[in-house]
MARLOKE-552798 format. One record per atom (N, C-alpha, C): residue in one letter; x, y, z negated. Coordinates in steps of 0.1 Angstrom, whole numbers, padded with zeros to 4 digits, always signed. Each point is the difference from the previous one (the first is absolute). Last residue first. Example, Ala and Ser with C-alpha at 12.3 -4.5 7.8 and 13.67 -1.06 7.14 Angstrom:
<tises>
s+0128-0022-0071 s+0009+0011+0000 s-0008+0011-0008 a+0003-0057+0001 a-0009+0012+0000 a+0009+0012+0000 
</tises>
This chain:
<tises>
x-0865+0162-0419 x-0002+0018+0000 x-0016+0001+0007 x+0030-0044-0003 x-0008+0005-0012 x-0004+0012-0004 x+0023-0018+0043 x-0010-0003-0001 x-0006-0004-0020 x+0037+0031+0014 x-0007-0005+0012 x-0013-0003-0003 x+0036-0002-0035 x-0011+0012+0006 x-0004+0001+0006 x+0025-0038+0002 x-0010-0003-0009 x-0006+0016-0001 x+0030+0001+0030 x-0012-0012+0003 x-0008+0001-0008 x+0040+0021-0007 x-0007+0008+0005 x-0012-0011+0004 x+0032-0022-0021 x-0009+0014-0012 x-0009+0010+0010 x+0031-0031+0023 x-0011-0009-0009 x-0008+0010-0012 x+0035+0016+0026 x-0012-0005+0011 x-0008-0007-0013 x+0040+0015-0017 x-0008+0010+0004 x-0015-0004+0010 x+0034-0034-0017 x-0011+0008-0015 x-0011+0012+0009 x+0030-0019+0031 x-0011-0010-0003 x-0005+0004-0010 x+0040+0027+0013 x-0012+0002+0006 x-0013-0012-0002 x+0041-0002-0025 x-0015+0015-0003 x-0009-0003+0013 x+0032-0034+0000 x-0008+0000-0011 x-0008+0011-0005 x+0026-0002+0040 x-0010-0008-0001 x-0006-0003-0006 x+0038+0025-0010 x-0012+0007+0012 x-0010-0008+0004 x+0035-0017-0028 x-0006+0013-0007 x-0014+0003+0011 x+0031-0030+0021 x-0006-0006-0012 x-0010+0009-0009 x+0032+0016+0033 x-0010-0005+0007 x-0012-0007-0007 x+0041+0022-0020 x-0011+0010+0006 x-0010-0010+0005 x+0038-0026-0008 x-0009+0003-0011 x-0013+0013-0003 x+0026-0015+0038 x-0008-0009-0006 x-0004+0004-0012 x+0012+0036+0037 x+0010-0009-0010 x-0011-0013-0007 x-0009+0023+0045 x+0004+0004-0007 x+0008-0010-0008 x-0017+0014+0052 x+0013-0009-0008 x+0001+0007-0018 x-0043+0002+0040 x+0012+0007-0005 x+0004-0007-0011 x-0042-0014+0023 x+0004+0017+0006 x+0013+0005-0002 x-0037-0045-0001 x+0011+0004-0002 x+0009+0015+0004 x-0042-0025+0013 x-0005+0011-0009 x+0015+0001-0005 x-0006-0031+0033 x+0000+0014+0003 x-0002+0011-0013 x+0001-0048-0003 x+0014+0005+0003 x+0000+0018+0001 x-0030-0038-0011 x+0001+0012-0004 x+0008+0008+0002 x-0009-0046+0011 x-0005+0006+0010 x-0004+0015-0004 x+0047-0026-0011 x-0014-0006-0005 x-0009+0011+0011 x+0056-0019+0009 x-0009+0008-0004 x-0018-0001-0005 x+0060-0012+0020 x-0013-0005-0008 x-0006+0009-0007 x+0031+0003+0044 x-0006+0010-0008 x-0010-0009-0011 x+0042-0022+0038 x-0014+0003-0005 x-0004+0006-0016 x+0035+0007+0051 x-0002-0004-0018 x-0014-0003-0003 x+0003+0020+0042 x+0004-0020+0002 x+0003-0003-0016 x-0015+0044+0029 x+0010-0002-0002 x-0003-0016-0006 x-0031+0037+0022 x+0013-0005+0005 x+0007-0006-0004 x-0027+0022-0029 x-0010-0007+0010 x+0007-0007+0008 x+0033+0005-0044 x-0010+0014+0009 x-0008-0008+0008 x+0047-0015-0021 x-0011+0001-0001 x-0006+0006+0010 x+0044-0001+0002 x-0007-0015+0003 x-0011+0001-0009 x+0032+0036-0003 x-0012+0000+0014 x-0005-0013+0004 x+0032+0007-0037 x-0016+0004-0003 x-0010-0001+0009 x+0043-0031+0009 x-0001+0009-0013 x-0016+0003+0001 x+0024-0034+0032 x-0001+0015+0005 x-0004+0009-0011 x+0007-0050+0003 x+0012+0014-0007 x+0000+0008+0004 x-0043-0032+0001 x+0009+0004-0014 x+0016+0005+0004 x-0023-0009+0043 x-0005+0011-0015 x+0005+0003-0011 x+0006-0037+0026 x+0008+0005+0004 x-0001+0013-0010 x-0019-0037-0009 x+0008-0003-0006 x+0009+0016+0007 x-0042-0005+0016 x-0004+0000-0010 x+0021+0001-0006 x-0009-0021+0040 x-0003+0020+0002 x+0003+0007-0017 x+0001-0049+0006 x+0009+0007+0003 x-0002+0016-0001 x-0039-0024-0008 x+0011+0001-0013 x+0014+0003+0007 x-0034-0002+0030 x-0002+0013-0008 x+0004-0004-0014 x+0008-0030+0039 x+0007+0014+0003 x-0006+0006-0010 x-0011-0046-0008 x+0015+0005+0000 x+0002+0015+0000 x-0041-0009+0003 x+0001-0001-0015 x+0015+0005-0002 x-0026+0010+0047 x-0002-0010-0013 x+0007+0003-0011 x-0036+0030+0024 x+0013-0002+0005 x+0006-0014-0010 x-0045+0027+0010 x+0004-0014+0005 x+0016-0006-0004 x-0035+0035-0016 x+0003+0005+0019 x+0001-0014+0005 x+0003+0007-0049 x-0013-0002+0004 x-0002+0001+0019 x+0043+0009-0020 x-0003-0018-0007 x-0016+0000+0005 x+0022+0038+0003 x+0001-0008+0012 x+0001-0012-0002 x-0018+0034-0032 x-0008+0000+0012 x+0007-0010+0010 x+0018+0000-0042 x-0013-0006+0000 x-0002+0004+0015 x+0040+0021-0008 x-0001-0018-0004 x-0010-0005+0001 x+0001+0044+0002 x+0006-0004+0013 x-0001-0011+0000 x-0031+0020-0036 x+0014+0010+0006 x+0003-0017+0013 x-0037+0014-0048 x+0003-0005+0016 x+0010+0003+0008 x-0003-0011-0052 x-0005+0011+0005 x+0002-0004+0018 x-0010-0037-0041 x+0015+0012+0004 x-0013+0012+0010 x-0008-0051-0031 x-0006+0016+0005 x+0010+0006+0002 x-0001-0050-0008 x+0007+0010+0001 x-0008+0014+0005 x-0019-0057-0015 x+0009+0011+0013 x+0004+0014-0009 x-0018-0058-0014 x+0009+0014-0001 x-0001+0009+0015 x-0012-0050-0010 x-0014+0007+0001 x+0005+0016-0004 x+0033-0035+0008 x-0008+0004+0012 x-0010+0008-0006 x+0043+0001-0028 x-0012-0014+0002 x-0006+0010+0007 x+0048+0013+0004 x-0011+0002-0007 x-0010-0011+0000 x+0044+0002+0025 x-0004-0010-0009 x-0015+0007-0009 x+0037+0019+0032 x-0013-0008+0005 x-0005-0011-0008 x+0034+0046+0012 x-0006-0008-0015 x-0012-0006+0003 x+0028+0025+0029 x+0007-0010+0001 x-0010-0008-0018 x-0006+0042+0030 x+0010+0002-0008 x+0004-0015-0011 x-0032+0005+0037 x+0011+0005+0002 x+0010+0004-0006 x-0042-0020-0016 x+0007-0007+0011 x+0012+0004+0001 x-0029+0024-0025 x+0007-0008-0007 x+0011-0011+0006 x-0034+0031+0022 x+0013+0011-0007 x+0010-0016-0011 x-0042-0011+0024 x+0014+0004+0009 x+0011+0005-0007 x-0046-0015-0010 x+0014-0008-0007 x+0011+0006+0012 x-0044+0029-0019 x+0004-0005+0008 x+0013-0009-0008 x-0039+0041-0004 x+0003-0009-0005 x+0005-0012+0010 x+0004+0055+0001 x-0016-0011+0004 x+0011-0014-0004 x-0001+0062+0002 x+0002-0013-0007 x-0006-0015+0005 x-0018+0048+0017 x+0019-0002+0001 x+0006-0010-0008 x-0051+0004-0004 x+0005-0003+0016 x+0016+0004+0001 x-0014+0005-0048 x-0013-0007+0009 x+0005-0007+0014 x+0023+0038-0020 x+0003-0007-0006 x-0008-0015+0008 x+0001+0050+0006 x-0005-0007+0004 x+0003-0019-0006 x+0040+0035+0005 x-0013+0001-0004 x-0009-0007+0006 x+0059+0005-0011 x-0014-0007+0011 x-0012+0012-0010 x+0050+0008-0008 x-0008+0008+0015 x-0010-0010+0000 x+0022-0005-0037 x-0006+0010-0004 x-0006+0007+0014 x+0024-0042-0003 x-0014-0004-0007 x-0006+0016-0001 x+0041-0007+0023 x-0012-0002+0010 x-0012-0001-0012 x+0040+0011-0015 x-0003+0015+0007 x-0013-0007+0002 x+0019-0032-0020 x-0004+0010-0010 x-0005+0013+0007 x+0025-0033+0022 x-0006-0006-0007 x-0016+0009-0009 x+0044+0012+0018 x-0007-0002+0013 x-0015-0003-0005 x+0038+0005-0030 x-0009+0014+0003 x-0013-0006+0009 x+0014-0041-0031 x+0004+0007+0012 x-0002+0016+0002 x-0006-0025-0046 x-0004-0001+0014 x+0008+0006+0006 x-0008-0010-0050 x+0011-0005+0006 x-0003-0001+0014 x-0024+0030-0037 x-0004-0006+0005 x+0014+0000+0005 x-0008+0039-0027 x+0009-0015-0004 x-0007-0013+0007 x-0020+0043+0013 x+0017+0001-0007 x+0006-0011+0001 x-0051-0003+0023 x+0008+0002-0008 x+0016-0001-0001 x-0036-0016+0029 x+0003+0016+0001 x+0006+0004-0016 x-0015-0042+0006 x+0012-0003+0013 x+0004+0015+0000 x-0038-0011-0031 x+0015-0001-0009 x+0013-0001+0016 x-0052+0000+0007 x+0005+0012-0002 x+0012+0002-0007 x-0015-0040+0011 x+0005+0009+0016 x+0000+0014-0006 x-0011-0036-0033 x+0005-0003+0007 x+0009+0010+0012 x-0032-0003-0052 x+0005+0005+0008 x+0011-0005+0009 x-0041-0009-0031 x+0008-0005-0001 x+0005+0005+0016 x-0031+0005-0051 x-0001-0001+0013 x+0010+0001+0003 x-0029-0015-0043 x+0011+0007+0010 x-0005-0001+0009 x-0032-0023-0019 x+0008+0010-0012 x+0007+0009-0001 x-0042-0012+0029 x+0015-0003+0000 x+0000+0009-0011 x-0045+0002+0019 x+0005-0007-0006 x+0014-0007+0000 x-0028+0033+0030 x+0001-0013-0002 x+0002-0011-0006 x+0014+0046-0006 x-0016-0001-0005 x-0005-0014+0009 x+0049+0007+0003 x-0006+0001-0018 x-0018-0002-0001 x+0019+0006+0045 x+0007-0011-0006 x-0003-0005-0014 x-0009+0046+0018 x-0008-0011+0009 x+0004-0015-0008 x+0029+0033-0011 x-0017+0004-0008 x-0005-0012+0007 x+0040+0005+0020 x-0001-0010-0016 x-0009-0001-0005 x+0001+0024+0044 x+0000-0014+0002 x+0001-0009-0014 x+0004+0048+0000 x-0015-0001+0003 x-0001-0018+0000 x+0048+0019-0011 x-0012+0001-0013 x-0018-0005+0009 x+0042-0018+0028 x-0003+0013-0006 x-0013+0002-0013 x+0015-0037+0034 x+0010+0010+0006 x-0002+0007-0010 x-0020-0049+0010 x+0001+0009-0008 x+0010+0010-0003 x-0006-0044+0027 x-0006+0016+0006 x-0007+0007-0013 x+0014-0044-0019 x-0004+0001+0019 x-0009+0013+0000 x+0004-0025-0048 x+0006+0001+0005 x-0001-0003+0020 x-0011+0004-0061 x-0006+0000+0012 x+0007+0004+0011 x-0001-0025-0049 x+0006+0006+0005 x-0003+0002+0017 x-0024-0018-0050 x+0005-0003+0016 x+0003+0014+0005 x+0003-0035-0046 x-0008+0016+0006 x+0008-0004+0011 x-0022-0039-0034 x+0015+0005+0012 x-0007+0011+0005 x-0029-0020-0031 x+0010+0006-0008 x+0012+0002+0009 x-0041-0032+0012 x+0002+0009-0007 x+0013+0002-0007 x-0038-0032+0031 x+0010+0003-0002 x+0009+0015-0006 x-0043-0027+0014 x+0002-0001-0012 x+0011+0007-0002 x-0019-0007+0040 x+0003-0016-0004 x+0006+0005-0015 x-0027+0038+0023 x-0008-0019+0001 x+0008-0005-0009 x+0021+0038-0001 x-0008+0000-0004 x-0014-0012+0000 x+0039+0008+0030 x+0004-0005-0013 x-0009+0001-0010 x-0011+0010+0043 x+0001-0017+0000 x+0007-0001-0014 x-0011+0047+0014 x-0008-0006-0007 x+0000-0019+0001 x+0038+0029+0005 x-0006+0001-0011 x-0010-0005-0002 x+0018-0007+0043 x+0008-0007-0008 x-0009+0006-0017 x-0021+0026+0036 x-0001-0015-0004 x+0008-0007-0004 x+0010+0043-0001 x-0012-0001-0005 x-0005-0014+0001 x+0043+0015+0030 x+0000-0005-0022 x-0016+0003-0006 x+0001-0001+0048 x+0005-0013-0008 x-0001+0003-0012 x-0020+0031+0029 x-0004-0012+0000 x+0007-0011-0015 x+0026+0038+0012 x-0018+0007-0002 x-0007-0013-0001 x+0044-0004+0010 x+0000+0002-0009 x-0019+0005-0005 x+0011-0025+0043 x+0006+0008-0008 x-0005+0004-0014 x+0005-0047+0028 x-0010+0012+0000 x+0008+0011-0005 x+0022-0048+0026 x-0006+0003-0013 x-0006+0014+0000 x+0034-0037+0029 x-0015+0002-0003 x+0000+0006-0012 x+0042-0004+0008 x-0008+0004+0020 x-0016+0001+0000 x+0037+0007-0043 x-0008-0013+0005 x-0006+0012+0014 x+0040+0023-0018 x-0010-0007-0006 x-0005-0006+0006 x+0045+0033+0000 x-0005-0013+0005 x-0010+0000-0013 x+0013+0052+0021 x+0008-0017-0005 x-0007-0010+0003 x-0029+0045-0015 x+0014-0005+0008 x+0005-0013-0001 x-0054+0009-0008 x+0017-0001-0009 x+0003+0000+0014 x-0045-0003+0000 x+0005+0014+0002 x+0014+0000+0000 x-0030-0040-0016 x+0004+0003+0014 x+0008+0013+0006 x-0005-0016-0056 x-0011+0004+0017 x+0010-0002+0010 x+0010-0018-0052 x+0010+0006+0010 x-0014+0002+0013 x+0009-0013-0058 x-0015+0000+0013 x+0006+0009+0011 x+0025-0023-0048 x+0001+0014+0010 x-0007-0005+0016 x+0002-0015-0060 x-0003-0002+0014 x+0002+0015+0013 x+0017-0019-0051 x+0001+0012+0007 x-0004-0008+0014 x+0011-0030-0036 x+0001+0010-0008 x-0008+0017+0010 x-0008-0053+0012 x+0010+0006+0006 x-0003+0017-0015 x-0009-0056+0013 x-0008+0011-0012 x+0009+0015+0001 x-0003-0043+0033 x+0013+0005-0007 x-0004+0010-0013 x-0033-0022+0016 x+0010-0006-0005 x+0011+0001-0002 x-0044+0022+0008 x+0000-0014-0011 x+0010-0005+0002 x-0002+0038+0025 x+0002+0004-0016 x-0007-0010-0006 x+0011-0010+0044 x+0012+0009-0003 x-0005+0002-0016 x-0033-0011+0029 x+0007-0012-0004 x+0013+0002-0009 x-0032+0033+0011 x-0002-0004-0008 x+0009-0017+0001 x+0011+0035+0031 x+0000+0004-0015 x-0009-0010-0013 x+0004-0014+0049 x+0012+0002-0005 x+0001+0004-0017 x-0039+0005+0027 x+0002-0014-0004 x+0014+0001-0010 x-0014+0039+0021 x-0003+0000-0016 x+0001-0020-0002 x+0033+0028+0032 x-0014-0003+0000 x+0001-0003-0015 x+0040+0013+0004 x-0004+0004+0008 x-0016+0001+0004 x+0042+0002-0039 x-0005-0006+0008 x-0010+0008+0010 x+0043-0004-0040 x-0003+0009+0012 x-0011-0011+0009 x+0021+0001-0052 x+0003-0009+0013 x-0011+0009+0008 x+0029+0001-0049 x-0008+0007+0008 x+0000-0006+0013 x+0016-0007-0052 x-0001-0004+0012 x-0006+0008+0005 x+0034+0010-0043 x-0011-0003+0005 x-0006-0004+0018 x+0042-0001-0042 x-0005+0004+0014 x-0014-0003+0004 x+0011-0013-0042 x+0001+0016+0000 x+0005+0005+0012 x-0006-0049-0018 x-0010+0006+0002 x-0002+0015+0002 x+0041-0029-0001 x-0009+0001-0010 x-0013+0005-0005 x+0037-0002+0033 x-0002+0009-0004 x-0015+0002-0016 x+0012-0046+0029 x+0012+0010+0000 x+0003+0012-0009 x-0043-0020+0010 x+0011-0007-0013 x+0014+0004+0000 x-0035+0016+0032 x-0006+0001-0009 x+0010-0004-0016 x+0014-0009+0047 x+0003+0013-0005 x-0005+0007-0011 x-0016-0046+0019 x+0018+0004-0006 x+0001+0012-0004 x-0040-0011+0010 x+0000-0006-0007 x+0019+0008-0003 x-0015+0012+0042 x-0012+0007-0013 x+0008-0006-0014 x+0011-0022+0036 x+0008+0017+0004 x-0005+0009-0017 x-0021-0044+0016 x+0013+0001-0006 x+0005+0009-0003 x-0040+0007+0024 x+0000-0006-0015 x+0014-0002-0009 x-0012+0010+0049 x+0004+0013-0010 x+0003-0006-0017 x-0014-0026+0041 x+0017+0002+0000 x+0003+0010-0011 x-0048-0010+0015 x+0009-0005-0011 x+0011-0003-0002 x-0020+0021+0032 x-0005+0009-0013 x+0002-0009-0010 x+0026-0003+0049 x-0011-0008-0008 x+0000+0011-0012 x+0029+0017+0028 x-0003-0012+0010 x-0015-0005-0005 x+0012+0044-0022 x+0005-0011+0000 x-0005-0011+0015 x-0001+0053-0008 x-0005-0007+0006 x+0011-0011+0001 x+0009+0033-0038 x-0007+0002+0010 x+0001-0013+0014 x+0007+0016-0059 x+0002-0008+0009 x-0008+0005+0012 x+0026+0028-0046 x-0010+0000+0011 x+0001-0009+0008 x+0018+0011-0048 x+0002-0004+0012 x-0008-0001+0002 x+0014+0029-0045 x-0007-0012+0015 x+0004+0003+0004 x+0025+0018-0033 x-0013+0006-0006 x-0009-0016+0009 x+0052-0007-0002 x-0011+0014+0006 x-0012-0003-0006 x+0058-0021-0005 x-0014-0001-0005 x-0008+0015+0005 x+0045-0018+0014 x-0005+0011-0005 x-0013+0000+0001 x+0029-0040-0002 x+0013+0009+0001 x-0010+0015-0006 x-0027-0038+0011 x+0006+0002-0013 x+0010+0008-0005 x-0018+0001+0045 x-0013+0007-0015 x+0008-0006-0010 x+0020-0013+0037 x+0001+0009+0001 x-0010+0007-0014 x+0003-0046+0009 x+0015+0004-0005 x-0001+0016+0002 x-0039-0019+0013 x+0000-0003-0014 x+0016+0003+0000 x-0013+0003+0043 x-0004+0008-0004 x+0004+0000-0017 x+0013-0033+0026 x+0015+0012+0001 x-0015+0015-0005 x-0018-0046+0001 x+0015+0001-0009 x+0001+0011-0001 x-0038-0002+0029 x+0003+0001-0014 x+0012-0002-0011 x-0008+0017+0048 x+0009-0009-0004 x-0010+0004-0015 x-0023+0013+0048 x+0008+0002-0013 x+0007-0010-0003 x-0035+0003+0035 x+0016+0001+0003 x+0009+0002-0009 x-0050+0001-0001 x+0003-0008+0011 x+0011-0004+0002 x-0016+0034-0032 x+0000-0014-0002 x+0006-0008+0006 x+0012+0049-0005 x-0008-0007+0007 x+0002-0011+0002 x+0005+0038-0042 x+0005-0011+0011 x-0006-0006+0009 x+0010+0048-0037 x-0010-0008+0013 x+0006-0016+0007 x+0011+0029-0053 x+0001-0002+0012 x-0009-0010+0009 x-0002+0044-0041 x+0001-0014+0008 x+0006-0005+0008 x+0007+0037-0046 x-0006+0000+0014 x+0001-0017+0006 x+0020+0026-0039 x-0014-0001-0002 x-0001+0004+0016 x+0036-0031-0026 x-0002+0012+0008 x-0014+0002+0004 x+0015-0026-0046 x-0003+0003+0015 x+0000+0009+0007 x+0003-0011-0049 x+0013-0003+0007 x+0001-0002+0014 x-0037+0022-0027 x+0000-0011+0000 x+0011-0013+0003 x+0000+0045+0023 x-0016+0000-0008 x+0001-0018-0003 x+0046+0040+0017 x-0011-0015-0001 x-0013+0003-0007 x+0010+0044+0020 x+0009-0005-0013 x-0010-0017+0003 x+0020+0046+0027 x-0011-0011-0001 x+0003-0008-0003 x+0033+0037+0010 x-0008-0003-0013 x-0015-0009+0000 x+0030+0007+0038 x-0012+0010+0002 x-0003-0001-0019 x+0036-0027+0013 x+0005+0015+0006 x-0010+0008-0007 x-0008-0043-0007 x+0004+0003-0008 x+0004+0014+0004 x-0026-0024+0033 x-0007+0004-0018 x+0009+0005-0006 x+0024-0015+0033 x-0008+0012+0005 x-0010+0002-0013 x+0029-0039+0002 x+0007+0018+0001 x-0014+0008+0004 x-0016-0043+0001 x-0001+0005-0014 x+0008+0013-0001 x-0010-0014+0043 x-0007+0007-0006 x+0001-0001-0016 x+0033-0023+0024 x-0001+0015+0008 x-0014+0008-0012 x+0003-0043-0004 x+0010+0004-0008 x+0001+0014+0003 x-0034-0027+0023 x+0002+0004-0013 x+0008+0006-0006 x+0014-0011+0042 x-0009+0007-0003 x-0009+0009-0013 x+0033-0038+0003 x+0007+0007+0009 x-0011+0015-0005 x-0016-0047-0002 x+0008+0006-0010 x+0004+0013-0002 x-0019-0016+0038 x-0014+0005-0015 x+0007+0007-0009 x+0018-0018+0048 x+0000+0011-0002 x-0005+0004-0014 x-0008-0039+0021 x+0013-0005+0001 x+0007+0014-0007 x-0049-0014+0016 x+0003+0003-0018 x+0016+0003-0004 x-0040-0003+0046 x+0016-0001-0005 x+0000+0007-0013 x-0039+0003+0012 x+0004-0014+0003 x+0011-0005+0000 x-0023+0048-0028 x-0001-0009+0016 x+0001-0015+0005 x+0005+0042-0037 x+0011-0011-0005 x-0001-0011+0015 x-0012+0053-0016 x-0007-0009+0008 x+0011-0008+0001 x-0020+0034-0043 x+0015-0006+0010 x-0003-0011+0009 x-0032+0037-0024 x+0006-0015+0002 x+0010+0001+0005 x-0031+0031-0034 x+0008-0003+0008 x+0006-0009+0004 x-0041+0027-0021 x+0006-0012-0006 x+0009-0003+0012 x-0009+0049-0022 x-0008-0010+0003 x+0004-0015-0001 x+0018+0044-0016 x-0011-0007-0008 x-0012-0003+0010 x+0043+0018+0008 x-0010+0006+0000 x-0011-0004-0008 x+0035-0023+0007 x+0006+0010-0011 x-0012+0009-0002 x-0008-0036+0026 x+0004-0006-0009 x-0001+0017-0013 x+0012+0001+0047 x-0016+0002+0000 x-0003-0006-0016 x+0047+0001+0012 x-0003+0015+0002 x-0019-0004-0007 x+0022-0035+0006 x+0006+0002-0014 x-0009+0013+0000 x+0000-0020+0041 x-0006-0008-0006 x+0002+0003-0014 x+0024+0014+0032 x-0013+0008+0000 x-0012-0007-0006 x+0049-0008-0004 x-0002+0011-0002 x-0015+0006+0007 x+0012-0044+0000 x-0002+0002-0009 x-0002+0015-0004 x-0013-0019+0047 x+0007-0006-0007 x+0002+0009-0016 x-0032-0003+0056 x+0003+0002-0024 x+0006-0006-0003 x+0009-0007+0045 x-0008+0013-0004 x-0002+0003-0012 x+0008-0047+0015 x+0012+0006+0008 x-0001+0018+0000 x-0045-0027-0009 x+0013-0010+0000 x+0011+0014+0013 x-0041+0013-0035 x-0005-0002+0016 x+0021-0008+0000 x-0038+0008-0043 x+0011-0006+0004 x+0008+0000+0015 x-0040+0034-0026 x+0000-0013+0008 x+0021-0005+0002 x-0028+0038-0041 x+0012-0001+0015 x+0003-0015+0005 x-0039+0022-0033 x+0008-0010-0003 x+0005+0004+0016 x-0030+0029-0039 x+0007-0001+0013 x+0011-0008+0001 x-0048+0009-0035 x+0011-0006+0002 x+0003-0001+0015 x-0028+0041-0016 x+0005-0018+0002 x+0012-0004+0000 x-0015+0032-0039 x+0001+0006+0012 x+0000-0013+0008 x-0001+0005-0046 x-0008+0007+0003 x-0001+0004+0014 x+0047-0015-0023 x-0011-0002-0009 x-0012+0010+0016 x+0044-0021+0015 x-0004+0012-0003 x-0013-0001-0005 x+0040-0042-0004 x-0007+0011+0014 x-0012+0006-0008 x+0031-0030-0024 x+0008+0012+0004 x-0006+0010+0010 x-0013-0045-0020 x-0003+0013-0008 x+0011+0009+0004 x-0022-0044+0015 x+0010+0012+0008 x-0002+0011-0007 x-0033-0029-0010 x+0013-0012+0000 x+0012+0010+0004 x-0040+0020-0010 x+0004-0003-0006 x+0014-0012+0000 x-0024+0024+0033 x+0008+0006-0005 x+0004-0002-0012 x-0028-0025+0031 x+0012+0000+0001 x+0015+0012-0004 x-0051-0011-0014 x+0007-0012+0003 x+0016+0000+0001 x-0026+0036-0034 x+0001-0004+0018 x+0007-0014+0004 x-0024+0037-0042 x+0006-0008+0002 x+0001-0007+0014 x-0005+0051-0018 x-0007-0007-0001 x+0010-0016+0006 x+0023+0039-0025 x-0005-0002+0017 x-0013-0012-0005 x+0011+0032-0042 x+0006-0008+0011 x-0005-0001+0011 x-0001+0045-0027 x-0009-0012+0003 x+0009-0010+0009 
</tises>
């Protein structure tokens, strides 16, 4: 029997008939091709985080097409079947379009433009560049956003990001429980139909996808659980501290400090950063100023792994699931195992409550 038919498994006919769709978040300077090929191989959807400096795409790309070819992962289309992430605010569209033409991808993913109409261009070119066989995907936040977002950029792949995410998202917005139910039902008022939505913030594991799916997502869309993985580009320091927090909730807390200190001060104001709490935020909250805790900050970086930890001054980006993280596997284990365990919760439910 074939699969039954799916938004986004039909455009991505390389990810896993009958099971969700698992997409690996773009996180900048951390997925790069080889784990963005890896989740891909698994038969999910894999990004390459392409960020605000683009000076590296080519470079990168190319890294990940060696790598499809090492692993036998075969183009789909004369593309590498995976994405890349950009963040609007800072991108080059030139130097993005010389890089997709050198190595055409499956999509690209936009994230927090200055204006939701900076995306348009971005949309349009790359649309004719590739001739309509990259597909779009734009990352939002409130449901205003989503419905301005899908009358005009008409985005191939919406991704509804909660509050819970690691990293950077809007300073205002609900989580996932609240939002993607109302973005569905504002698309449903103003008519709107045929973009599957990809669900995304504090989703760690098959219970968090089930959850995600019976809210209605087509996918779901993994961030803090891909920093514990093989083929993730991190630090140890980095990687030890995501598997010592717990409590996620109160050891994480959304802030512009961590971005301060490491010198990237251009996000649009309505952005912050979720990191994990450690030395930089508390003496930015104590009082201290800006100079001494980006010196302190510059000093850290060459002290290696011990510049992590509660004590330490690196900053840990993280979502408020952090804690359910337990152990460093391989991405493509991590993809599988989020996919049984969601078939398995979701079958046990429906026996649940039809027994």
């Amino acid at each position: 029997m074939s699969p039954a038919p799916h938004p986004l498994r039909d455009a991505y006919p390389w990810t896993t008939p009958n099971v969700p769709v698992v997409v690996s978040a773009p996180m900048m300077k951390i997925t790069l091709g080889r784990l963005a090929i890896s989740v891909s191989s698994a038969g999910g959807i894999g990004f390459l985080a392409g960020g605000f400096d683009l000076s590296q795409l080519s470079d990168n790309l190319a890294e990940a097409a060696e790598y499809a070819k090492s692993t036998n992962t075969p183009l789909r289309n004369g593309q590498l079947p995976v994405g890349v992430g950009f963040l609007s605010w800072g991108a080059s569209l030139d130097l993005a379009l010389e890089a997709l033409r050198k190595h055409p991808v499956a999509a690209v993913w936009f994230f927090a433009p200055r204006h939701l109409s900076d995306l348009l261009d971005w949309a349009k070119s790359i649309r004719q560049t590739s001739n309509n066989m990259t597909k779009i995907w734009v990352q939002i936040g409130t449901v205003a956003e989503a419905v301005e977002v899908a009358k005009t950029t008409k985005p191939d792949v919406l991704v509804v990001q909660g509050s819970d995410s690691g990293g950077h998202g809007l300073s205002e917005r609900a989580s996932l429980m609240t939002l993607l139910p109302e973005v569905l039902d504002a698309f449903e008022e103003e008519g709107i139909e045929g973009i599957p939505i990809v669900a995304s913030g504090g989703i760690i594991d098959g219970r968090g996808a089930a959850a995600a799916l019976t809210l209605g997502a087509d996918g779901v869309c993994l961030g803090t659980r891909f920093l514990a993985s093989n083929e993730a580009a991190i630090s140890k320091g980095y990687q030890d501290e995501v598997l010592r927090v717990t409590d996620g909730g109160v050891s994480t807390v959304a802030s512009t400090i961590y971005d301060k200190v490491r010198g990237i001060n251009d996000w649009p104001q309505t952005y912050v950063g979720r990191g994990v709490v450690n030395r930089t935020f508390l003496d930015a909250v104590a009082g201290m100023s800006e100079e001494e805790n980006i010196a302190l900050y510059k000093e850290a970086m060459t002290s290696g792994d011990s510049a992590w930890g509660p004590e330490g001054r690196m900053c840990t980006y993280a979502g408020t699931g952090i804690g359910l993280v337990k152990e460093v596997m391989s991405a493509a284990d991590i993809v599988r195992r989020v996919q049984q365990e969601a078939v398995k919760v979701l079958r046990e439910s429906a026996v649940k409550y039809n027994s």
